[in-house]
TIKE-99765 format. One record per atom (N, C-alpha, C): residue in one letter; x, y, z. Coordinates in steps of 0.05 Angstrom, whole numbers, plus 5000, padded with zeros to 4 digits. Example, Ala and Ser with C-alpha at 12.3 -4.5 7.8 and 13.67 -1.06 7.14 Angstrom:
a526448865156 a524649105156 a526449345156 s525749555142 s527349795143 s525850015157 
//
This chain:
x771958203240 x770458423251 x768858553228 x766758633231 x765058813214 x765459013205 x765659083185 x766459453171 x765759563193 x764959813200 x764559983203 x761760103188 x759260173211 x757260293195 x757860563186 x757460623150 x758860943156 x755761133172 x757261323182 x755661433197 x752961613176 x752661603164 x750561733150 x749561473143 x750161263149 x748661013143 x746260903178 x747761103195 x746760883222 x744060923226 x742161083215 x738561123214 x738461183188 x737260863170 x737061023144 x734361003138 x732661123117 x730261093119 x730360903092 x729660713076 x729360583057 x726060693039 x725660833020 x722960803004 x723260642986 x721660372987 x721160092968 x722659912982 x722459953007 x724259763021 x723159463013 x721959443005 x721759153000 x722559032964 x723459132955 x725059132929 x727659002937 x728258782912 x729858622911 x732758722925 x733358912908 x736059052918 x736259232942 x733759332950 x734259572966 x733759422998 x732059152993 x731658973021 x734858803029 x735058763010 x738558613013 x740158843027 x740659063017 x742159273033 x740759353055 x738159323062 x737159413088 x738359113106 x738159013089 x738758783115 x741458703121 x743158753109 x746858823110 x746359033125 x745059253134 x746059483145 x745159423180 x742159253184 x741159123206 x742558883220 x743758793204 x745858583220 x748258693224 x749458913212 x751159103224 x750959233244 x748159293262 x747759493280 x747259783281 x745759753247 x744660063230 x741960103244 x740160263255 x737260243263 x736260323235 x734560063221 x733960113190 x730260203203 x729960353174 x726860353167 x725660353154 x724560413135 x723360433106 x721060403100 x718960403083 x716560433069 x716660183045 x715160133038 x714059993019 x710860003009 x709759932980 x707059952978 x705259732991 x706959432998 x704359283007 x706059153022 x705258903030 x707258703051 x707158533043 x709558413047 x710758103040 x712757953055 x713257743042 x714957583066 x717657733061 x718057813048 x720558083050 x720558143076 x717958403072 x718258633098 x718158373122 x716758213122 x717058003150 x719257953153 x721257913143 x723257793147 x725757973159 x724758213149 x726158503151 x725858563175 x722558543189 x721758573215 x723158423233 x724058273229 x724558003250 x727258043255 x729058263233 x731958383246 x731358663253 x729658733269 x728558973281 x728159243263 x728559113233 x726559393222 x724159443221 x723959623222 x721559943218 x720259883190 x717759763182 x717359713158 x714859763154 x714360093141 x711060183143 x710460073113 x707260033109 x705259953092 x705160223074 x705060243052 x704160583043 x706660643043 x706661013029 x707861133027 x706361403034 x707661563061 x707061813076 x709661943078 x709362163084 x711162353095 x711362283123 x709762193137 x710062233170 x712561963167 x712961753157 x713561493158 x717261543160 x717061793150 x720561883155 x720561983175 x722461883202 x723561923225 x724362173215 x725062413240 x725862603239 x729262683243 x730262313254 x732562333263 x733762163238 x731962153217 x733961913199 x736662103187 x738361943179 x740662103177 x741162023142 x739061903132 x739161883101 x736761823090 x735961753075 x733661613056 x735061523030 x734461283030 x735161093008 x733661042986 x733961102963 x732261122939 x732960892913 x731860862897 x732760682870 x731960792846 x732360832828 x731861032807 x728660922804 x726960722819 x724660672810 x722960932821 x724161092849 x723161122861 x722561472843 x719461612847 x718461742832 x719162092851 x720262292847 x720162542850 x719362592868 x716162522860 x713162582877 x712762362905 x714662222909 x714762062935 x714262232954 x712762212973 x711662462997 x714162283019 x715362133009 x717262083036 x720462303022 x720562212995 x721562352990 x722562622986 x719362782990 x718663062983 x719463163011 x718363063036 x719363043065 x722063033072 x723662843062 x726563013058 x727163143046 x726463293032 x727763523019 x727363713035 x724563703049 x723563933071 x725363933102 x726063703098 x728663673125 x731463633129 x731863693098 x733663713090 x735863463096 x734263193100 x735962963108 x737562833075 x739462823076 x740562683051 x739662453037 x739262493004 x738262242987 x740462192979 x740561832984 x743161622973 x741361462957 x743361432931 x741461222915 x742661032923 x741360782924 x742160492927 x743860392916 x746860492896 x748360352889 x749560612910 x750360792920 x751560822935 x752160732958 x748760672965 x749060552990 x750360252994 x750460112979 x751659892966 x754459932970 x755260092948 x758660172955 x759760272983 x758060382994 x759260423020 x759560183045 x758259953040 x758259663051 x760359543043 x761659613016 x763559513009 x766759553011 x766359793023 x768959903035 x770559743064 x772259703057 x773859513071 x773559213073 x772559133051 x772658833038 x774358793013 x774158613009 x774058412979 x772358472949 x771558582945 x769058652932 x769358452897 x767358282899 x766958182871 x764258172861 x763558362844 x762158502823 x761858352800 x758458182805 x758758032773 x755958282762 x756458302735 x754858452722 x754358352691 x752858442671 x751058322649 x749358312638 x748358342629 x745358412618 x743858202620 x744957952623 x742657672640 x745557532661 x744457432670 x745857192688 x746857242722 x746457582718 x747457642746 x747257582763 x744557532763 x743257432796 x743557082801 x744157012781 x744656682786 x747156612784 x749356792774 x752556762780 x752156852810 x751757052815 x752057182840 x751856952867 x749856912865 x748856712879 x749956372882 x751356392857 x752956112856 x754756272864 x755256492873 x758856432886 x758956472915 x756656632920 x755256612949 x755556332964 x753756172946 x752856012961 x755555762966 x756855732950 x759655652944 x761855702964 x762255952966 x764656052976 x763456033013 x760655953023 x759156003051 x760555693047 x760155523028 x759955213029 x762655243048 x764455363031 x767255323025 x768355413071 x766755533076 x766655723097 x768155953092 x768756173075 x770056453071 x767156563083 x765256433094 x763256693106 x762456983090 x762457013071 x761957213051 x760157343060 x760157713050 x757457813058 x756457783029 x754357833017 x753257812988 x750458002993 x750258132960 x748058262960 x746258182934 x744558042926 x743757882902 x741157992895 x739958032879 x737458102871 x735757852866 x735357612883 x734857422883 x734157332908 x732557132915 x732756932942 x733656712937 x735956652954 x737256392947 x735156132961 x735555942945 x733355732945 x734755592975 x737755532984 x738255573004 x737755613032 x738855923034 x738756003053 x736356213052 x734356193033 x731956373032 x732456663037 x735056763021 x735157073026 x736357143014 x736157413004 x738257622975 x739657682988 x740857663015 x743057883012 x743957703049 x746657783060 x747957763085 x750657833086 x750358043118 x752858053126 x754657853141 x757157763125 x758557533139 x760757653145 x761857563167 x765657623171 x767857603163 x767557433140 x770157403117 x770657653104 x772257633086 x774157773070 x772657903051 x771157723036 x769357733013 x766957813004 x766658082998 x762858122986 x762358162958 x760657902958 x759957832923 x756458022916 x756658192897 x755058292896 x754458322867 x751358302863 x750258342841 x750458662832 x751858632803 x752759032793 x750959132774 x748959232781 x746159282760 x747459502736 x746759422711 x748059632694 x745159792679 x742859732683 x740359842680 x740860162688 x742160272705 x740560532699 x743960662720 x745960492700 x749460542703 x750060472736 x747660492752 x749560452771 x751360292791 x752460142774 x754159882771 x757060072766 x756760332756 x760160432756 x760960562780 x759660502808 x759660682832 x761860472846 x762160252839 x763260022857 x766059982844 x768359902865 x770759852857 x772959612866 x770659372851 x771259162852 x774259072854 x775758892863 x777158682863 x777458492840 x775658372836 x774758172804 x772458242798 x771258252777 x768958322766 x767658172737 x765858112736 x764357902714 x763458052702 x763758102669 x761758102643 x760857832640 x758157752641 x756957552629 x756857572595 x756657872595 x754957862569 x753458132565 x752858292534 x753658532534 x751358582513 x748658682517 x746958662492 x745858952507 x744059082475 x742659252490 x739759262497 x739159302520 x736759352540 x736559552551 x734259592567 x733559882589 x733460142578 x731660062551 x730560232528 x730560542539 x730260512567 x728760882576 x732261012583 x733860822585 x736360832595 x739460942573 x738660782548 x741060752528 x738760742511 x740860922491 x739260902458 x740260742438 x742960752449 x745160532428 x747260342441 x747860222428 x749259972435 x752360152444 x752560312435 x754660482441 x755060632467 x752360642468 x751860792496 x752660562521 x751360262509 x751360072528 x755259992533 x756860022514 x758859902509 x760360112536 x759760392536 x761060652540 x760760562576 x757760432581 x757160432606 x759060252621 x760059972606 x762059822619 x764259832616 x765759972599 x767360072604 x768960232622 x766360392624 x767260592664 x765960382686 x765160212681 x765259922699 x767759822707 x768159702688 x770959632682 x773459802689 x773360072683 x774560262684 x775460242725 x774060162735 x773160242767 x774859852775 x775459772767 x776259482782 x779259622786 x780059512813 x782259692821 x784959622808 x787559712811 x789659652803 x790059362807 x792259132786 x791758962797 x790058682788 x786558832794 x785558692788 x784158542764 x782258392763 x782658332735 x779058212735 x778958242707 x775458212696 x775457962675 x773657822683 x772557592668 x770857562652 x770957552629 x768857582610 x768157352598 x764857242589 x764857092583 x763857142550 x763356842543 x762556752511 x761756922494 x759657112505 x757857292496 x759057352474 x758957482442 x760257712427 x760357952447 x757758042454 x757958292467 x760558332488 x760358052502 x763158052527 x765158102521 x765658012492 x768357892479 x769558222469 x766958362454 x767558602448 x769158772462 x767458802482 x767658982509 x770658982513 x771758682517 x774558602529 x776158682506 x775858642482 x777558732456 x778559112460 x775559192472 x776359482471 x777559592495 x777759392516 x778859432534 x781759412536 x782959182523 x785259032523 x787559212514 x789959212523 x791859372524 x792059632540 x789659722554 x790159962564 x791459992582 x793760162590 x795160192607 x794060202632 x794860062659 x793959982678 x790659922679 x789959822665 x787859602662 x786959342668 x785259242673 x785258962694 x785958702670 x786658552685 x788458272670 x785858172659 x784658082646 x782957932628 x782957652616 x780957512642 x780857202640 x777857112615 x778257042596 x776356852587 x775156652595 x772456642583 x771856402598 x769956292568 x769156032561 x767955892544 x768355632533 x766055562513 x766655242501 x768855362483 x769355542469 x771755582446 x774655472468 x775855252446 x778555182467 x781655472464 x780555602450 x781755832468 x781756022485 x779755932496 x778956102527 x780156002553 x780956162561 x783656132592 x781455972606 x778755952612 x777755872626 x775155692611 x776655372600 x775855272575 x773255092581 x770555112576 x768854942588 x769054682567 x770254422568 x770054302557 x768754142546 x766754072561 x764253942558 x762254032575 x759254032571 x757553962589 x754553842571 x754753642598 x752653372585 x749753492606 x747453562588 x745053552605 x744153312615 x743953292639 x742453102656 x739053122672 x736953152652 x734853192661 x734553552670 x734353602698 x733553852704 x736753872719 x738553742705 x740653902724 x743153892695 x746053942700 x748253882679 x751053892698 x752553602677 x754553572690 x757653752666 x760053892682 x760354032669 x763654112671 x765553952650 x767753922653 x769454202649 x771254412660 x772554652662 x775054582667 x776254622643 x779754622646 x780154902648 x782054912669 x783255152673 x785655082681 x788055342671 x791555252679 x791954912672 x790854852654 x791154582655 x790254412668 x788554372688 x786754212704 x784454282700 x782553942691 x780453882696 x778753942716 x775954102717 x774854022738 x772554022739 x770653752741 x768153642741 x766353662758 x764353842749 x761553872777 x759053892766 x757553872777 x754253892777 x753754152772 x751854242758 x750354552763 x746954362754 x746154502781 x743754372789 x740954562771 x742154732757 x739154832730 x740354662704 x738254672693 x738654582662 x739054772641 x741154742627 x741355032606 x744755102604 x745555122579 x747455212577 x748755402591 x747155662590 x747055972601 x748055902625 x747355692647 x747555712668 x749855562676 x751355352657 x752955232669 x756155462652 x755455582640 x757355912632 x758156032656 x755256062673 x755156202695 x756856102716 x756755902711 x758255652736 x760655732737 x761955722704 x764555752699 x765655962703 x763956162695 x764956422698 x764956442734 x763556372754 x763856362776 x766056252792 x767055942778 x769255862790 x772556122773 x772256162758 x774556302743 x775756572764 x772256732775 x772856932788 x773356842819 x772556692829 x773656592850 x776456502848 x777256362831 x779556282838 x782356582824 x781056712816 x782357082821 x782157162842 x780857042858 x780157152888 x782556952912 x783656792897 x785056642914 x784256272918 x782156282914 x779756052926 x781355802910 x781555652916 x782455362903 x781555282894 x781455242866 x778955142841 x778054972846 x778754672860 x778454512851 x776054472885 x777054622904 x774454562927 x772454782920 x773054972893 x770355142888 x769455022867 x769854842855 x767954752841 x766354542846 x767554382871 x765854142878 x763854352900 x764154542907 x762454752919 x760254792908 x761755002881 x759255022863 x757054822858 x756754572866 x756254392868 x753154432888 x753754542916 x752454562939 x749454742917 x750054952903 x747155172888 x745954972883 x743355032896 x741154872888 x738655052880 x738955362869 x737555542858 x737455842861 x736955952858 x735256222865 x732256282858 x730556442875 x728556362861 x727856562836 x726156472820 x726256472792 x726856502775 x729956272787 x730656262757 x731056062749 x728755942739 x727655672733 x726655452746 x725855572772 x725555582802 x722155252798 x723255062804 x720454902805 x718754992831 x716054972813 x714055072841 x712954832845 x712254592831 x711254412847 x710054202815 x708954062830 x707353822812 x704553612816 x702453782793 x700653702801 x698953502779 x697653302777 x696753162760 x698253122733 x701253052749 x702553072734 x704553172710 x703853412714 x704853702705 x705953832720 x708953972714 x711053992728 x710754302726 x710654492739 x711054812738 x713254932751 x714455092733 x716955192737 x716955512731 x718355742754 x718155962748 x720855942731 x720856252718 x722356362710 x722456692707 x723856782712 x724557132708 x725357222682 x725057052666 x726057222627 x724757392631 x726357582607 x724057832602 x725057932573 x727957872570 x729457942552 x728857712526 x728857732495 x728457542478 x730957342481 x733957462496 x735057212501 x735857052519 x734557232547 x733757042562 x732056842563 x729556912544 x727356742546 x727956542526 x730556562509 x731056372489 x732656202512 x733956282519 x736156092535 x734255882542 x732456022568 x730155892591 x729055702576 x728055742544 x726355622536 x727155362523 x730155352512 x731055172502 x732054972531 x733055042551 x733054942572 x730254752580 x728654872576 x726254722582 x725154502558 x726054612538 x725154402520 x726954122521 x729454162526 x731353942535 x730253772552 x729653912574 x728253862599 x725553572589 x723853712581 x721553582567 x721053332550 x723253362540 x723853112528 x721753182502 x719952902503 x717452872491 x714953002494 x715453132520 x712653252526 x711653512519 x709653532527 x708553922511 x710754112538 x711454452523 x712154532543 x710754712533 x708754862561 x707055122552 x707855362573 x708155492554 x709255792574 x706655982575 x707256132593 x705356272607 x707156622615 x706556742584 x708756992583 x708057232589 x709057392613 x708757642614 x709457882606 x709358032592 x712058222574 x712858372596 x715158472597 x715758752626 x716858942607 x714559232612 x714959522606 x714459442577 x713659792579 x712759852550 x714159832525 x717360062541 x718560092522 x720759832518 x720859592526 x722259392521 x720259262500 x717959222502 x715859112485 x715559252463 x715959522462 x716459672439 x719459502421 x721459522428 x724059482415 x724359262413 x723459002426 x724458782425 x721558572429 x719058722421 x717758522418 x717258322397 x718458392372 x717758152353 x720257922364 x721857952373 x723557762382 x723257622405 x720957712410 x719957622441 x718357432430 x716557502407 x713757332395 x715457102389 x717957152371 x720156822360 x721156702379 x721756862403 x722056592427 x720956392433 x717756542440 x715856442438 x715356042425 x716356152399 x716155962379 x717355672386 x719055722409 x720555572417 x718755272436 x716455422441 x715055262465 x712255182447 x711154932455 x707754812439 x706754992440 x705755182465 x703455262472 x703755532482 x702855812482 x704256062493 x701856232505 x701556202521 x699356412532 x701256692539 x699356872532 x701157172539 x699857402549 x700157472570 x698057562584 x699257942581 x697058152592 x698058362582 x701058452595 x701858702583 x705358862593 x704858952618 x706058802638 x707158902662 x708159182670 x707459382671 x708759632672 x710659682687 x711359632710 x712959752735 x712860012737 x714660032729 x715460432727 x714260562707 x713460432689 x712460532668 x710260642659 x709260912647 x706861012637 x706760942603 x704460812597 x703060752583 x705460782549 x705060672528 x706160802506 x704760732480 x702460962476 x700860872456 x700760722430 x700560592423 x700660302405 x701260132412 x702660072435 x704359852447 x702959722473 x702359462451 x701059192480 x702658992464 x700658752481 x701458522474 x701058402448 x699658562442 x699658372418 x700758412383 x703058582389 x706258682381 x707858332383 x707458242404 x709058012407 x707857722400 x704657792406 x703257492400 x702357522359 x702557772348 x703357752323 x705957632314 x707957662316 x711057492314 x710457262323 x708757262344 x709456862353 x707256762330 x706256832322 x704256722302 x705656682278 x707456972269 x708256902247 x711056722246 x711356602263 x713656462272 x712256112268 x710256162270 x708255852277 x706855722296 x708055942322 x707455882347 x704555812350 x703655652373 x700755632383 x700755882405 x699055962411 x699556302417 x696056352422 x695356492456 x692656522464 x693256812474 x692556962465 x691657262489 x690057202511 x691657322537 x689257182563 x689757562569 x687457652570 x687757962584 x686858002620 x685557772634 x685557792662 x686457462674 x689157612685 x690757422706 x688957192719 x687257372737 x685857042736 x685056862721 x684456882692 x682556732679 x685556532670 x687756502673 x689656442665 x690156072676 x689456102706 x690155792715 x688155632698 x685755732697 x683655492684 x684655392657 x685655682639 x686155702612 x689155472608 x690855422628 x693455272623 x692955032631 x690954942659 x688454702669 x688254532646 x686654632624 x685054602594 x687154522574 x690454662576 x691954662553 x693654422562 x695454362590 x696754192595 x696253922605 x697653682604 x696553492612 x699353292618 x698053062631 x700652872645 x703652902632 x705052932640 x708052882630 x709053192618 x706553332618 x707453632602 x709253802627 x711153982614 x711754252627 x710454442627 x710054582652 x709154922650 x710655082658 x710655252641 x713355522653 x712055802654 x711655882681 x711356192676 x713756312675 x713756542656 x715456722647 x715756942653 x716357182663 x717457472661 x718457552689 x718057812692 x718757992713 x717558092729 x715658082719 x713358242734 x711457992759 x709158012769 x707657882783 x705957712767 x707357452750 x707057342734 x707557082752 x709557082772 x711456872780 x708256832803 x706656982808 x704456852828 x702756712818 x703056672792 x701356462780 x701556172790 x703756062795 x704555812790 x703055642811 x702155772841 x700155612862 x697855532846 x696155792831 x694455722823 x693955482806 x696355542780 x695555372763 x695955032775 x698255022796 x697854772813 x694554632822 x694054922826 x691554832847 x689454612824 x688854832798 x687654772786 x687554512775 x690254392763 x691254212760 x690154022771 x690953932802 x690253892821 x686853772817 x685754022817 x682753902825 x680853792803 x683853832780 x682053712748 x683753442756 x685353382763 x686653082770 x683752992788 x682353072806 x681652922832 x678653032822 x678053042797 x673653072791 x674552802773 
//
């Protein structure tokens, strides 16, 4: 049977309803029998999809667009003061929930497993999703991702179990009170958020702090993970603490894994048993993820050895490392890096991938103040790939921060050795990668931002330089 909608949840109004996280919870709350609604700035196959479980999904942002009967409004820290839907509830005095609350309240009277990290979330998450549905436990899940799958971030199922992605960007990942819970990995990011690594360490800790009696947290390879768990370890009624890594003293020992083209096969002893499966991306990072996936499942009860031939069933999320297609011979592949070690991971993944051939990335920076702190390490990623086109900083939320563009980062890829082009208008971009790539090469677009709409184009282009 289904939770229970809580009642300040049964008319909610969503602003950015079409945002990764905040469309996944509108759509857990619409297959519950919530009357959802919400705003967004433009339309996409999101809000369509949203429509088609009978939400309310206005274009723009107005004040009239908030029902008079909504019994909440749902916000995300993206969302700005000056929101006139927002400013409209304050005048009607209807209650603002931020989205990790609203989150936590879906999670009351389940299972709740909470993977969190500073990279990997959304592609663990999703491998245990998609796994544990294989498995049939019917999971509800909320992912900041579309599974390549079942084409969707998020569902309410009737099992036991809701696997949810625990955002630690702007803390509110310590609202939830997991069952098992995943550290991937522990670095600092979300510049407008934390000033120090101290600050970052303090935040998972009251993460951590919140996994209930009992239960127990998985940490992987990372230093940062390893830290975290060191300062954790011993505290009185504190969660049991499973390792996971290639080091053979990790409770959850990855023993080998052999790349096989665009996928890896990937041996995990745990309690003493072997167990051998596929993880269908290429890249170390991701077959960690695997592991760290089967470790927390089988804290959950799950039988290792039918969740790992499960884990098996992931055949992606999209962008994360997501192929878009192949044209005159050139293979294009999204990707969501944004971080210098995500984009190291992605990039060495792809150069494996490649073999012999050129791999040319196509890089977007996201936000100012991340391009401020971590752009010369962004330019040495870079270094990693033949060819680097880098197009300007993505802003999102962000206003402007004087001295800081791109080319903070395409100086480091230079002085690194990199081949390295400034492209400053998006369109001029498919012709410019057309000109750079050729038969047998990779193309990877890179970042966070609306970078990932490149990849039709540069197909197209491809394409019609194959067929003149």
């Amino acid at each position: 049977m289904a939770p229970a909608v809580p009642s300040a949840m049964e008319r909610p109004h969503f602003i950015g309803i079409g945002g990764a996280g905040m469309s996944g919870i509108a759509r857990i709350l619409a297959s519950r029998g919530a009357k959802v609604a919400g705003s967004d700035a433009r339309d996409s196959a999101t809000a369509a999809s949203l429509r088609e479980l009978g939400v309310t999904v206005h274009l723009g942002h107005a004040a009239g667009h908030l029902a008079p009967d909504a019994t909440c409004v749902v916000v995300s820290s993206a969302i700005r003061a000056d929101n006139p839907e927002l400013v409209r509830a304050a005048e009607l005095s209807v209650p603002v929930v931020h989205r990790s609350d609203a989150l936590a309240s879906l999670m009351h009277g389940t299972r709740p497993l909470a993977v969190a990290g500073t990279h990997g979330k959304t592609t663990t998450t999703s491998m245990l999703a998609v796994a544990l549905t294989e498995l049939g436990e019917d999971p509800s899940y909320a992912i900041g991702g579309d599974l390549a799958g079942p084409g969707t971030n998020a569902r309410h199922g009737e099992g036991a179990i809701f696997v949810a992605e625990a955002d630690e960007s702007d803390r509110s990942f310590q609202k939830y009170d997991p069952e098992v819970a995943i550290v991937l990995n522990v670095e600092l990011d979300h510049h407008a958020n934390y000033a120090s690594m101290d600050e970052i360490y303090e935040s998972f800790e009251a993460f951590a702090a919140k996994i209930v009696p009992g239960g127990t947290l998985v940490v992987g390879e990372h230093p940062g993970a390893r830290e975290l768990a060191a300062r954790l370890s011993g505290r009185p009624g504190g969660p049991a603490i499973v390792t996971v890594g290639e080091a053979e003293g990790s409770d959850v020992w990855i023993r080998s894994l052999t790349p096989r083209g665009m996928t890896s096969e990937v041996a995990v002893v745990m309690d003493g048993t072997e167990h051998v499966f596929t993880v269908s991306v290429p890249g170390r990072h991701y077959a960690h993820n695997a592991a760290a996936a089967l470790a927390a499942g089988a804290r959950l009860g799950i039988d290792p050895a039918q969740l790992a031939r499960a884990l098996t069933a992931y055949t992606g999320v999209g962008r994360r490392l997501q192929p878009k297609g192949e044209a005159a011979g050139v293979q294009v592949v999204d990707s969501y890096a944004h971080h210098p070690t995500e984009m190291t991971a992605d990039l060495e993944a792809m150069r494996g991938a490649a073999q012999d051939s050129r791999l040319v990335v196509v890089f977007q920076p996201h936000l100012y103040s991340r391009t401020q702190e971590l752009g010369r390490e962004m330019g040495r990623a870079l270094a990693l790939a033949d060819a680097s086109v880098v197009l300007d900083i993505y802003p999102a939320r962000e206003d402007p921060i004087p001295g800081v563009t791109s080319e903070l980062i395409i100086e480091a890829a230079k002085d690194a050795g990199a081949e390295v082009v400034a492209v400053h208008d998006k369109a001029d971009v498919p012709a410019v990668v057309a000109g750079m790539a050729g038969p047998g090469d990779l193309v990877l677009t890179m970042g966070a931002g609306d970078v990932t709409d490149l990849g039709p184009d540069v197909l197209a282009h491809l394409s019609n330089r194959g067929s003149a």
